[in-house]
C-alpha positions in Angstrom: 29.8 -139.0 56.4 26.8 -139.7 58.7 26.9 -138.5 62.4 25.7 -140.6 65.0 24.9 -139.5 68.7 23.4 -141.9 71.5 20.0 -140.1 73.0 17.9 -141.6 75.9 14.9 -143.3 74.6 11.5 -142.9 75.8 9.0 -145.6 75.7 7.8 -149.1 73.4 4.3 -149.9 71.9 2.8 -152.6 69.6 1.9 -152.0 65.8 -1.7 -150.5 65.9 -3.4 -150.4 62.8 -6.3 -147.8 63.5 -5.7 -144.5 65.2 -9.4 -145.1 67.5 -6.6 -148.0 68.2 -3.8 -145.7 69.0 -6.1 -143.2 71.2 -7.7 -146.4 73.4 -4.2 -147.6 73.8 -3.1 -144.3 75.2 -6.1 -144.6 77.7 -5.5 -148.0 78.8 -1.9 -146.6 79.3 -2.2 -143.6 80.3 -4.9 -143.7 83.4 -4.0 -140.8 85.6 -1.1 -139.6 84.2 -1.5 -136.0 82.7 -2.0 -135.5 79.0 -2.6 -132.2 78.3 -2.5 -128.6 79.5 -4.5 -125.8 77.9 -6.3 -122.8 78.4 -9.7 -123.6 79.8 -13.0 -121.9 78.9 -11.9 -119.9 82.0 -9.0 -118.5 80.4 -7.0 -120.8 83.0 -4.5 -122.9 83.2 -6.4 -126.8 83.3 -5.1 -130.2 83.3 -6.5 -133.3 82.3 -5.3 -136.7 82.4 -5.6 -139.7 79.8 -8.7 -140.6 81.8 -10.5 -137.5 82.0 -9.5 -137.0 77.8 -11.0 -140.5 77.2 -14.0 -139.8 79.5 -14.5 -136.7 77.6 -14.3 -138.2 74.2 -16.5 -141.3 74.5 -18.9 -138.6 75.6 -18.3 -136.8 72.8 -18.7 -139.9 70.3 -21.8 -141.1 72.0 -23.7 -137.8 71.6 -22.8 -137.9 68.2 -23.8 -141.4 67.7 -27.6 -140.4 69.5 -27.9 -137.9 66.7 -27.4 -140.2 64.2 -24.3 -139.3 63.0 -22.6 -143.1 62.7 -21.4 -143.5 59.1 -21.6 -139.5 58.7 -19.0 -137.0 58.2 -18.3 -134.3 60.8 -15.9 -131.3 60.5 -14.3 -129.1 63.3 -14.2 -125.3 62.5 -12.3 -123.9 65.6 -8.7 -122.3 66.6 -6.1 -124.7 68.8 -7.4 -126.0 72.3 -7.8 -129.1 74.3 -11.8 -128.8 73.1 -10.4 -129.2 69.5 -8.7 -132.5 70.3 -11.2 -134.1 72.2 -13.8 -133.3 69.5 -11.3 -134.6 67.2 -11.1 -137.4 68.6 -14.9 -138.5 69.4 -15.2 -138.7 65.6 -12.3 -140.8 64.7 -13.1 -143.1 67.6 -16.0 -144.0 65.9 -17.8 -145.1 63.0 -17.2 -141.5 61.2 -15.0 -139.4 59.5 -13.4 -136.3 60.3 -13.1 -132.6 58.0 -10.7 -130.8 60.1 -11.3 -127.0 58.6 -8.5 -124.2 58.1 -10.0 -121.7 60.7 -8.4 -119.0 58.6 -9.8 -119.6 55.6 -12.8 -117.0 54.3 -16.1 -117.9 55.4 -17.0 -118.7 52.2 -14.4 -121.1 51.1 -15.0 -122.6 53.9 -18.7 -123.0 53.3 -17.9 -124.3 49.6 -15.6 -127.3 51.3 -19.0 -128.5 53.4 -20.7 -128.5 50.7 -17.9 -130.2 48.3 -17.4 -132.9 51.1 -20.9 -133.4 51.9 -20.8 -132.4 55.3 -23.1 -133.9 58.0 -22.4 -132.1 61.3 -19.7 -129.2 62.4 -18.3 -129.1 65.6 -17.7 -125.1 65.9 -16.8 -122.4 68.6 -18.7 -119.0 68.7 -16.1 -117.2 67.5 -17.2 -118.7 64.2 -20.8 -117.9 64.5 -21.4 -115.8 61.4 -19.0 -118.5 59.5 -21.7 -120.7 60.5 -24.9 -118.6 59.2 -23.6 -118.1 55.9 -23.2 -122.1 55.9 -27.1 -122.1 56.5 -27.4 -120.0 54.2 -25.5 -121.7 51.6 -27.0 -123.6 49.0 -25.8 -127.4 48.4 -24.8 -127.5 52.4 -26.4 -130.5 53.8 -25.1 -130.2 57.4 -28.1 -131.8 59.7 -26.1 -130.6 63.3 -24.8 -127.6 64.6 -22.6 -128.2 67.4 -21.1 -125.6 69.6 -18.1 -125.9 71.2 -18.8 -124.2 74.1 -21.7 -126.3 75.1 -18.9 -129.0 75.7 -19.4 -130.5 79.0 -23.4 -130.6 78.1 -22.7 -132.4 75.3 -20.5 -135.1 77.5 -23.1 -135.4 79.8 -25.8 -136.3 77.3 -23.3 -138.9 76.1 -22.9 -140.5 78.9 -26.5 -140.3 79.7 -27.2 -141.9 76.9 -25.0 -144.9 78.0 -26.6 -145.0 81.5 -30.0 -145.3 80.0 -28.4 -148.4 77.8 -27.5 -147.1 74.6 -25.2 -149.1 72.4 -21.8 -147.4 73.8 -20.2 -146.4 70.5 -16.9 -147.2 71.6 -17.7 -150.7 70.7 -18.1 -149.8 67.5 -15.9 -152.0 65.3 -13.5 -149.4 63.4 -11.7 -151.1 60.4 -8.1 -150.1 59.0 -9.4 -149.4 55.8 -12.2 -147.8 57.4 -11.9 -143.5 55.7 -11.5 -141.7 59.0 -10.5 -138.4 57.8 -10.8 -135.9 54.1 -7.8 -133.0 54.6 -8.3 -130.3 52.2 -4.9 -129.4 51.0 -4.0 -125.6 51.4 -2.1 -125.0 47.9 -0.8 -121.8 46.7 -2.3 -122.2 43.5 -6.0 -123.5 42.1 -9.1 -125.2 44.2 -8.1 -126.9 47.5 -8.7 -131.5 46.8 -9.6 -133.4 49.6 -7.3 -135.8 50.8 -8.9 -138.8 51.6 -7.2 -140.9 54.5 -7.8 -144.1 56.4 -7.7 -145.0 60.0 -4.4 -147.4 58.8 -3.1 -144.7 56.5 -2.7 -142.5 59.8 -2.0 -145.1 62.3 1.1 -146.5 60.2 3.0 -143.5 59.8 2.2 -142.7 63.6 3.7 -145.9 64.6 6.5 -145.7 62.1 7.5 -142.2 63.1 7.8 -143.3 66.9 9.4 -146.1 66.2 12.1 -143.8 64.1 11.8 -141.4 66.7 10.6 -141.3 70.2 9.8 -138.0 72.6 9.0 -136.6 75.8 6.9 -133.9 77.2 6.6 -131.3 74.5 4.4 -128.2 73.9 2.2 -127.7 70.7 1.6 -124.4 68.3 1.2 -126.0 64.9 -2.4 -125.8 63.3 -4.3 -128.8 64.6 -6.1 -129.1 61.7 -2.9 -129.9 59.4 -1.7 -133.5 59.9 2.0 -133.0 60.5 0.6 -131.9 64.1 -0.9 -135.1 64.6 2.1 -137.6 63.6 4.8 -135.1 65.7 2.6 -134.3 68.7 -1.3 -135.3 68.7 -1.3 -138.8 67.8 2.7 -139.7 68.8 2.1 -137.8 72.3 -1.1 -140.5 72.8 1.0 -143.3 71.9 3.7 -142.7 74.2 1.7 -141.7 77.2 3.2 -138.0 77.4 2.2 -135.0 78.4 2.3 -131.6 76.1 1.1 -128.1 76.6 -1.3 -126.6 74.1 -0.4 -123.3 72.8 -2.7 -120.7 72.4 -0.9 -118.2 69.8 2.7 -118.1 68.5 3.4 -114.7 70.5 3.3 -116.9 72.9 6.2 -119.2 72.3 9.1 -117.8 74.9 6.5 -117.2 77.4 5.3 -121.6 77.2 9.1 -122.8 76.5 10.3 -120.8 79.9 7.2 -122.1 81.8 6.7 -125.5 80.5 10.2 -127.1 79.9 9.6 -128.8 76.2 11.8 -131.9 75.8 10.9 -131.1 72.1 8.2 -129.6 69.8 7.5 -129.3 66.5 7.7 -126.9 64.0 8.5 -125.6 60.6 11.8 -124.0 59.4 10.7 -120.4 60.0 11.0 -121.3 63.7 14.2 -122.7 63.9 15.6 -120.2 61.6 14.1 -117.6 64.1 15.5 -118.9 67.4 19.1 -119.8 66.0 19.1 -116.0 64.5 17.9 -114.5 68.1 20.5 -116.5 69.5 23.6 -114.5 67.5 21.6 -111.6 67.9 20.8 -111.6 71.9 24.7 -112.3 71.8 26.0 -109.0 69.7 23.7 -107.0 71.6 24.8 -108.1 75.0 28.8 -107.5 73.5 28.9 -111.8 74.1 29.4 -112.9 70.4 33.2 -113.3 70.7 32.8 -115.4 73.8 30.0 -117.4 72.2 32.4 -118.2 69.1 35.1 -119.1 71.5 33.0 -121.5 73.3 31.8 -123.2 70.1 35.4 -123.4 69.6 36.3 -125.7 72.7 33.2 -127.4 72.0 33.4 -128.2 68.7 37.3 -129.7 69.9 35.8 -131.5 72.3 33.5 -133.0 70.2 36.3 -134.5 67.9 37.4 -136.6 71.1 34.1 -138.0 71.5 33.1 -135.5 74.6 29.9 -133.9 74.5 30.2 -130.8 76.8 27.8 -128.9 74.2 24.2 -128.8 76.8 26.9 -127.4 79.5 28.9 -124.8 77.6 26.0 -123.7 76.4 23.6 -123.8 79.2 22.5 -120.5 79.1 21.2 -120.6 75.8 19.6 -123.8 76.7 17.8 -122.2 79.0 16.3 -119.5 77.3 14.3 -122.2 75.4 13.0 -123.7 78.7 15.9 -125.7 80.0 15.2 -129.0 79.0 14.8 -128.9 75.1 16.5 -131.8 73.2 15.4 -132.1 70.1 12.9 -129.9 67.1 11.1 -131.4 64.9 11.3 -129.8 61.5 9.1 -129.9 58.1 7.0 -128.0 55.9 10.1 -126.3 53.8 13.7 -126.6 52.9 15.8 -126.2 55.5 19.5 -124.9 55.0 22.1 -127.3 57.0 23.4 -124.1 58.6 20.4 -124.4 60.6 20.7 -128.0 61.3 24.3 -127.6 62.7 24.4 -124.3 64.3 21.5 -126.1 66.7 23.5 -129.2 67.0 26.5 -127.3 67.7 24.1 -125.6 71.2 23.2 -128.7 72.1 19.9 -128.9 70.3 19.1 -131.4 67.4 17.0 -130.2 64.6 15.1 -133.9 63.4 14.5 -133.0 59.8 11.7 -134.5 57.2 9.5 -134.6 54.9 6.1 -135.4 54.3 3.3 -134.5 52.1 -0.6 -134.5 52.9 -1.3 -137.4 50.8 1.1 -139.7 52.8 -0.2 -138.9 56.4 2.1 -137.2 56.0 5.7 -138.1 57.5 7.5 -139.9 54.6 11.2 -139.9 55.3 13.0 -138.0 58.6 16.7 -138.1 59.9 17.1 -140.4 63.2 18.8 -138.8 66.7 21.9 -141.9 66.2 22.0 -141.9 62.6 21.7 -138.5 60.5 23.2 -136.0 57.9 23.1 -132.3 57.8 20.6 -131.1 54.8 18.9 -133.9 54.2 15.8 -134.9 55.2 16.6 -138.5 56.3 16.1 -141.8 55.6 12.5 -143.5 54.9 9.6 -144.5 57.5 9.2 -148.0 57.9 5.9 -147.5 56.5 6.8 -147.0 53.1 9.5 -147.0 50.1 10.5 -144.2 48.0 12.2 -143.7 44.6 13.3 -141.0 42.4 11.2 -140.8 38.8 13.7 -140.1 35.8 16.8 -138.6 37.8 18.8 -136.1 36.0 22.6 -136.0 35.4 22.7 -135.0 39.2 20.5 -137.8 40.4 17.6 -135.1 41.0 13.9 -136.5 40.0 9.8 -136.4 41.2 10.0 -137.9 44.4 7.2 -141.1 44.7 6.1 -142.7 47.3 4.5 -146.2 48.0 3.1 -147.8 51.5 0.6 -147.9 53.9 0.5 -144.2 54.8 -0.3 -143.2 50.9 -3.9 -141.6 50.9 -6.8 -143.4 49.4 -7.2 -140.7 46.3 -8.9 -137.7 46.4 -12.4 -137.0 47.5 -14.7 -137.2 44.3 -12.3 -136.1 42.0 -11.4 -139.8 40.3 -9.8 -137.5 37.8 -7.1 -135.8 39.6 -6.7 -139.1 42.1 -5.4 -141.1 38.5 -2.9 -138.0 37.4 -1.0 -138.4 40.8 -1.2 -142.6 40.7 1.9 -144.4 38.9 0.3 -147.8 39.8 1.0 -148.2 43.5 3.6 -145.5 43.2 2.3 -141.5 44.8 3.9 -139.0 42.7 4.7 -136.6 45.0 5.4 -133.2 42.9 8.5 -132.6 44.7 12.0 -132.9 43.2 15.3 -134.4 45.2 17.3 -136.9 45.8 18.6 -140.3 47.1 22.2 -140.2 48.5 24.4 -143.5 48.8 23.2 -144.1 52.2 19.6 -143.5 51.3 19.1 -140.3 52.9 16.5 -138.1 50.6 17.7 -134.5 50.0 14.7 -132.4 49.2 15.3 -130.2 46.4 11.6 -128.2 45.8 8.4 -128.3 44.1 8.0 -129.6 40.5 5.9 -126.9 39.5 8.1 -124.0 41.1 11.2 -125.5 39.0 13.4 -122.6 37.1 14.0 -124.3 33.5 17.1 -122.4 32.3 17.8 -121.8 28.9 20.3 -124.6 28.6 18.3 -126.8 30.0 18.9 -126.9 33.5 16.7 -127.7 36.3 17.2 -124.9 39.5 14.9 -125.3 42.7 14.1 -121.8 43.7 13.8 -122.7 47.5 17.2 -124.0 47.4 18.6 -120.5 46.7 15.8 -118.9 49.2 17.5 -121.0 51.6 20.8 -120.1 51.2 20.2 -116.4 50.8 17.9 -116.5 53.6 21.6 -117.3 55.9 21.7 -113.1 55.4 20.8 -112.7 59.4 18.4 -109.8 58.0 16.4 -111.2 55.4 13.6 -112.1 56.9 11.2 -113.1 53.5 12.8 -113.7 49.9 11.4 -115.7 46.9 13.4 -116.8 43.9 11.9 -117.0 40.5 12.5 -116.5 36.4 12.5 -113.0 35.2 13.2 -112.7 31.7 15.9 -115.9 31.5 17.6 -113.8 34.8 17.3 -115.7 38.2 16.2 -112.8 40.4 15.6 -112.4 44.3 12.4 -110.4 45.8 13.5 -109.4 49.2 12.1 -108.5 52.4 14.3 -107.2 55.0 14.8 -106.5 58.6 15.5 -102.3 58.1 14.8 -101.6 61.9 17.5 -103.7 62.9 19.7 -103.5 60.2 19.3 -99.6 59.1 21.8 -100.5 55.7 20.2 -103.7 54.6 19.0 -101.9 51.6 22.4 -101.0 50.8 24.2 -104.4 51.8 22.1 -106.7 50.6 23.7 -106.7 46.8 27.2 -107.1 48.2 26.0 -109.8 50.5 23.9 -111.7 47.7 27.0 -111.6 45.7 29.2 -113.4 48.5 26.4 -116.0 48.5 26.8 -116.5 44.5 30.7 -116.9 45.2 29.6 -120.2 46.6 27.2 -121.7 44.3 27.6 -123.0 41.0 27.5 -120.4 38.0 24.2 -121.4 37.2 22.5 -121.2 40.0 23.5 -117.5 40.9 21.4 -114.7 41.5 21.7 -112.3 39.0 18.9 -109.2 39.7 18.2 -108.0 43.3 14.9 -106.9 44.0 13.5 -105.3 47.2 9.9 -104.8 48.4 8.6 -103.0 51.6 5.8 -105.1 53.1 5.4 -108.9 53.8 4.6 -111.0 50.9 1.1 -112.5 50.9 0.6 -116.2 52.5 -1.3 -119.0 52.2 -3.3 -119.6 55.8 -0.1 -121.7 56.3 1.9 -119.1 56.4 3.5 -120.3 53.2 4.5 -117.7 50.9 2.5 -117.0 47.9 4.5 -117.4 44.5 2.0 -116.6 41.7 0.8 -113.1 43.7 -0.9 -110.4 42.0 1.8 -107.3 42.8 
């Protein structure tokens, strides 16, 4: 049965079919209202409204314009801050297109991507220095401009110098839809990173679409700014609707921004909400309150049946250890186990759960605040259509993909562009499927898939999920050992001093719910961290 609750609304716009479109339209809109508050070169606490952004992004564009670099490509190599963005932006306002680089990446992969995408010009920040002399040094790097970071407000005041003294302002500049405003290198677990080639439309429609599904207030911002499910759920979607967000400096962080900034939202990945419902039982066993906790989801819950919503009350305390005023999460990146999604509804909270993919902008489907359904991951963007490819028994196929977000193909690699290209139809590589209602249940990558022996298809992040519930599991992955589906554990031991010693029992109480062949049957446990992906996605084919 789908759930509906009625949520306030936050603001309208027009269908913009370029994001230079969707950033002038914030400025026009915007003026002196604040858009964003960061960490300044200072190390303080600075604020700058949608007229000071745009002021320092045209320029921005225009230096880059004087230098020659209209038609060229331009990359960013730097951590989050308000200098990222504006950068960002005074490339994709123009005539240009922009590489945002993974600042985690090794120095020399990151080299090999400028000179795989032909690079023209780096925006960088001095932390990244010797990054930047082995790029010199690189052969096949054609990069004609360095361009530090910290030089900033030099590097605005040329630009508008440049304007005074009657250059062409490049603002003018007419920007196209199909115009390729940006390449994303993909950040895979396995085999040589493809760029992702995207247009100013393919960005601007699922930016649109996903406000129109979805619309937000002031939030704060801690995902990667160089991965694009940042810009549809804060970057791009907090220019649209003329609203303010704080820009995190480091996830330690988090607590300290949430109690000083009041989020109405943010966005994440499942880790995080995973994390703050688990402190949440936690802060309440240690302080002797779990009893009263349960009896208040109790009343709540009743409450709730009779169509009164007492839930941001009952639970205000909890509330307000995330900042007070936090509505809504968004969630993607992962599978997310419905436990999740419901405890967080039950405080109060409501976890807005997707999915998307690089190569489709990259919000495809998400779950709406009136019209949603625990464990799934909602219903398709406006944008586009999806369908499931050669469903199984259960209904579970390869997820595709058609609309205006879907990328252009891969950056010269024709080759790999026609293996993911069923005419108009993106094959996605991830399996799930389409309920009655058209909600989309994710169900896991294609090429993680457990084939068992009678010929059954299990999703290993599925069972992850579910065995991640265990409040001190804090990393597990699933995979084929010898025909036996067996779970590599991580555990919380300082804690939970016995979780060596419980965790068989506990795995076998998760089994007792799951169909017989889909149950764990070998129990492994490791003593460090799994290796990750810059991501922070867990690598599956490590060498132990």
């Amino acid at each position: 049965m789908k759930t509906k609750v009625k949520y306030k609304k936050y603001g309208t716009f027009p269908e913009i079919d370029t994001v230079k479109g969707i950033v002038t339209y914030g400025a026009e809109h915007g003026k002196d209202k604040k858009q964003y508050m960061f960490y300044n070169f200072n190390n303080e606490v600075e604020t700058k409204t949608f007229n000071q952004v745009f002021h320092d992004t045209t320029g921005l564009g225009q230096y880059l314009y004087k230098y020659g670099m209209r038609g060229k490509k331009v990359a960013i190599l730097s951590e989050n801050s308000y200098y990222w963005v504006a950068c960002y932006y005074s490339i994709i306002t123009g005539k240009m297109t922009a590489i945002p680089l993974d600042p985690k990446l090794p120095g020399e992969d990151i080299a090999d991507l400028m000179v795989r995408s032909e690079c023209n010009a780096i925006y960088y920040s001095k932390e990244f220095e010797p990054v930047i002399e082995l790029m010199k040094k690189t052969d096949g790097v054609v990069i004609e401009k360095y361009i530090l970071i910290e030089d900033f407000y030099d590097l605005v005041a040329e630009g508008h110098k440049a304007i005074e003294d009657g250059a062409d302002y490049y603002i003018n500049d007419e920007v196209l839809p199909d115009d390729l405003a940006f390449i994303v290198y993909t950040s895979g677990t396995t085999g040589k990173s493809k760029g992702v080639m995207l247009t100013q439309k393919n960005v601007a429609s699922g930016v649109c679409s996903s406000c129109r599904a979805l619309t937000g207030g002031h939030a704060i911002g801690f995902l990667p700014l160089h991965h694009c499910f940042s810009w549809v759920s804060a970057l791009f979607s907090g220019t649209l609707l003329t609203e303010w967000g704080f820009i995190c400096r480091s996830l330690k962080d988090i607590q300290k921004d949430l109690a000083e900034y009041h989020p109405q939202n943010f966005a994440g990945v499942p880790l995080a909400v995973e994390t703050i419902y688990k402190k949440v039982w936690y802060t309440a066993s240690k302080q002797g309150r779990e009893d009263i906790l349960k009896k208040g989801l109790k009343i709540s819950n009743t409450l709730m049946k009779f169509g009164i919503d007492r839930r941001r009350k009952i639970f205000k305390q909890i509330i307000d250890g995330l900042g007070g005023e936090l509505e809504m999460i968004v969630c993607g990146g992962a599978y997310l186990d419905e436990k999740y999604e419901k405890g967080m509804y039950d405080f109060g909270i409501q976890i807005i759960n997707g999915y998307g993919i690089t190569e489709c902008s990259p919000a495809v489907t998400c779950n709406r605040l009136e019209n949603f359904k625990f464990g799934s991951a909602g219903i398709p963007l406006d944008c586009n259509e999806i369908k499931i490819d050669e469903p199984d028994e259960d209904g579970v196929g390869e997820i595709l993909v058609r609309g205006t977000n879907v990328m252009k193909g891969y950056y010269n690699d024709p080759e790999a562009t026609a293996e993911v290209f069923d005419g108009e139809w993106f094959k996605t590589g991830d399996y799930g499927y389409i309920d009655e209602d058209g909600f989309l249940f994710f169900r896991g990558r294609k090429k993680n898939l457990i084939i068992l022996s009678n010929g059954k298809n299990v999703s290993p992040e599925e069972i992850e999920d579910k065995l991640s519930t265990i409040e001190y599991v804090k990393e597990v992955i699933v995979s084929d050992e010898n025909g036996y589906i067996t779970a590599e554990f991580f555990l919380d031991t300082v804690n939970t001093p016995d979780a060596k010693d419980r965790i068989r029992n506990d795995v076998n109480e998760i089994n007792k719910k799951m169909p017989m062949y889909k149950q764990v049957a070998k129990v492994k446990v490791r003593d460090e961290e799994f290796p990750k992906t810059t991501t922070l996605k867990i690598l599956r084919n490590y060498k132990k």
